[in-house]
N, C-alpha and C positions, 0 to 999 in steps of 0.2 A: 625570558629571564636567562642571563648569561649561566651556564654550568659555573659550578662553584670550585673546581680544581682544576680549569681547562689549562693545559698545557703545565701540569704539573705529573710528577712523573713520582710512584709511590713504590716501594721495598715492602714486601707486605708478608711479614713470616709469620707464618703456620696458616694460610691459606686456605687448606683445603678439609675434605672431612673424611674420617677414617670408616665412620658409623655407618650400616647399612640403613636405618632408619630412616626416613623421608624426613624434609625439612632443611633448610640452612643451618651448618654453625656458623658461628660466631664470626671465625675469621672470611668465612665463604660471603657472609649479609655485607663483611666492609667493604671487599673484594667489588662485587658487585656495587654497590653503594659509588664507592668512590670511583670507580671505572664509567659508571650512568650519570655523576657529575665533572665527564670531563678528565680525569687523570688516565695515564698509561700505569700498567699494575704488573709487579716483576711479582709472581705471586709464589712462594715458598712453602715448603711439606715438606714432613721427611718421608713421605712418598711420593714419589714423581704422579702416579696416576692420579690421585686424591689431588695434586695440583693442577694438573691436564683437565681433569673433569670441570674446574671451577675458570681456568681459562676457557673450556671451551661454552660456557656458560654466556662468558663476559663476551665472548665473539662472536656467538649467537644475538647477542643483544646490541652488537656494533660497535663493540668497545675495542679498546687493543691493550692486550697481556700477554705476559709470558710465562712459564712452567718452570720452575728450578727446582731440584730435590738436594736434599741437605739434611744434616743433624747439626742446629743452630748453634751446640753445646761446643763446633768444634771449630778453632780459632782459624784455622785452612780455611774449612769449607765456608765461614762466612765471609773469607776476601775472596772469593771465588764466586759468590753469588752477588758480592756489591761488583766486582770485574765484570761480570754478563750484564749486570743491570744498566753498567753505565756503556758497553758496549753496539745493548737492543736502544739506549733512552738518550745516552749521554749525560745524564742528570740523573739526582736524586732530591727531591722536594721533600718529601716523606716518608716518615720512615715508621713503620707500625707493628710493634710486638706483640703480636695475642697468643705465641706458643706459652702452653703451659698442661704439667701434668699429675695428678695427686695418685699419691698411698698412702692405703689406710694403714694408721697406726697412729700410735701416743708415741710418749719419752718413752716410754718402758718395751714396749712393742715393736718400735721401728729397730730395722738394721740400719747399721752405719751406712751400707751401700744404697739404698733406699733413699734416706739422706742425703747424699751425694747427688743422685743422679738427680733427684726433685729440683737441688738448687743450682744446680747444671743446666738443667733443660729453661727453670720460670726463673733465674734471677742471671747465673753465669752468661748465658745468649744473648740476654739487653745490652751487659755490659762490654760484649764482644760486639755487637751490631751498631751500638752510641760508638764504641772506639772505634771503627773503620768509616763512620759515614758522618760522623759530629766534624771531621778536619774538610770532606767535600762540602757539607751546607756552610761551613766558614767559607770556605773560598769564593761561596755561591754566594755568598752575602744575609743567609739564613735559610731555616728549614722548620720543619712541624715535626715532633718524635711526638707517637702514641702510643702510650704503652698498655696492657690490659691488666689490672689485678681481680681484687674479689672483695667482696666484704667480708668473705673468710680473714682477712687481713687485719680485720681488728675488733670481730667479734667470736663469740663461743656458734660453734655449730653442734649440732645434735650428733654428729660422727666424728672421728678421732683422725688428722690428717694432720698433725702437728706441722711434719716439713712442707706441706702446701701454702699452712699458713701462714710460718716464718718465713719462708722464698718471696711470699706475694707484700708480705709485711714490710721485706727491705725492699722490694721493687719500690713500693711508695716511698721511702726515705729516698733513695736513689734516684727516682725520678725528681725530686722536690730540690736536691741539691745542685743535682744536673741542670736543672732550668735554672738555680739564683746562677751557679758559675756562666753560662752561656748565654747570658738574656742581656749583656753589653755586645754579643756576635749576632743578635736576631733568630737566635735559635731557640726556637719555644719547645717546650716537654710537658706534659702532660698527661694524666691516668684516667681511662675510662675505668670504674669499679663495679664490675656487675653486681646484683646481688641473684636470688634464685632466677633460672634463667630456663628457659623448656626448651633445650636445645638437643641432636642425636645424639649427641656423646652424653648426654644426661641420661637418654632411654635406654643406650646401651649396657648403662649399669643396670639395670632391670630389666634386661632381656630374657633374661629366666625362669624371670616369675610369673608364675599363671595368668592368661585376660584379666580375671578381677582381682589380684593380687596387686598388678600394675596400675591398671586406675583407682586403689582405694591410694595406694604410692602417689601417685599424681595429686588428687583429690588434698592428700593430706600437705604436699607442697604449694599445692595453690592457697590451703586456708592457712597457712605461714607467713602466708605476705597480704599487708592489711589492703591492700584494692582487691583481695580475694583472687588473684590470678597472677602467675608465674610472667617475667619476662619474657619478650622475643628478643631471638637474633637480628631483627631489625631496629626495633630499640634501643640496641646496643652501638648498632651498625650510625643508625643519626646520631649519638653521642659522639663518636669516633668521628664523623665528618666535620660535624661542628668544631670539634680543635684540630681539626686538620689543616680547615679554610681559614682564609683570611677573614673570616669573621671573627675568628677569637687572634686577633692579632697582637692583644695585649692580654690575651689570656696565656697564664705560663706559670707551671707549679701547682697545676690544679687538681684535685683526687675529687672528679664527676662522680658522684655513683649515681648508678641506675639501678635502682632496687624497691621503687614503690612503696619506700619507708620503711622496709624492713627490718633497717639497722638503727634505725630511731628510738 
């Protein structure tokens, strides 16, 4: 069976993983995913090592990547990561946003600044990464944008992260408009939605808490989700390929969630 992105060449911001904890995130399962079907992977952190690590990942497994470090929020640094990308690939195929970051707080709770940086990092970055790389896939004659939100996006969760969920909220407007205006250029966009997800950056909010303090933590997130068990970062990671390939080639404007009925 032919690889499903061969000789496609992917931009793949936030990459890598911050968390000491074992296991893939999110952006590391696509990374990998999409590099074992066939794509070359310009892979993006805003730590270079956390990037390094998950290229060196892909190249142990015979794939071909590259390392970029960046803060996605800043309109330089992301013409400067599409310039290497097309420098190491000459192309950009795909283009994949999974950076994103929450704080806690309500209306009443949050600072302004907090605010800001939230929709800086999960909504600001898309629209800075679609602007420098949506004029390349026209020229190319089309291209696959995937972008990652939450079902934080349009439900109530049990903790208060207001600007996580308005950031993730217009990410899906955003992606949804962006694909009617560009879907006469072949340019498809599309949202993977996670819903609860067992990923490091999840454990490392609970690295604090006592051995049974964390798994009664655990325990209680797995019985939230009606299959009785939390996502993986590879579940996530086959949603993500699926609109990436040309199997979803009339697929465009679509809010996937992965959440095992969660949000139902």
């Amino acid at each position: 069976m032919a690889a499903r992105l061969a000789h496609k060449t992917c931009l793949l911001m936030g990459g890598g993983s911050s968390a000491a904890e074992g296991g893939l995130s999110n952006g590391q399962a696509v990374a990998l995913t999409f590099a074992r079907e066939g794509a070359r992977v310009a892979v993006v952190d805003v730590s270079l090592d956390a990037a390094e690590a998950t290229v060196d990942m892909i190249r142990a497994a015979g794939g071909e990547a590259i390392a970029l470090q960046a803060d996605v929020s800043r309109h330089d640094e992301v013409r400067a990561l599409v310039a290497a990308t097309l420098a190491a690939f000459g192309r950009i195929d795909i283009l994949h946003n999974n950076v994103g970051i929450e704080v806690h707080g309500g209306v009443l709770d949050s600072s302004e600044a907090s605010w800001d940086r939230v929709h800086e990092v999960n909504l600001k970055s898309v629209f800075l990464s679609c602007k420098e790389v949506v004029p390349l896939m026209d020229a190319q004659g089309g291209g696959a944008i995937v972008n990652v939100s939450s079902t934080a996006s349009f439900k109530w969760g049990p903790a208060e992260y207001i600007s996580y969920n308005s950031s993730k909220a217009a990410l899906n407007h955003f992606s949804r408009v962006l694909a009617r205006q560009y879907a006469p250029r072949n340019i498809r966009c599309n949202v993977v939605v996670p819903g609860m997800i067992d990923t490091p950056h999840i454990r490392t909010l609970y690295r604090d808490k006592s051995p049974d303090e964390f798994a009664q933590i655990m325990a209680g997130r797995d019985a939230r989700c009606p299959m009785g068990r939390q996502g993986t970062s590879q579940e996530v990671a086959n949603a993500a390929l699926f609109l990436a390939s040309d199997e979803a080639s009339y697929v465009s404007g679509l809010l996937l969630v992965v959440d095992g009925a969660s949000s139902i």
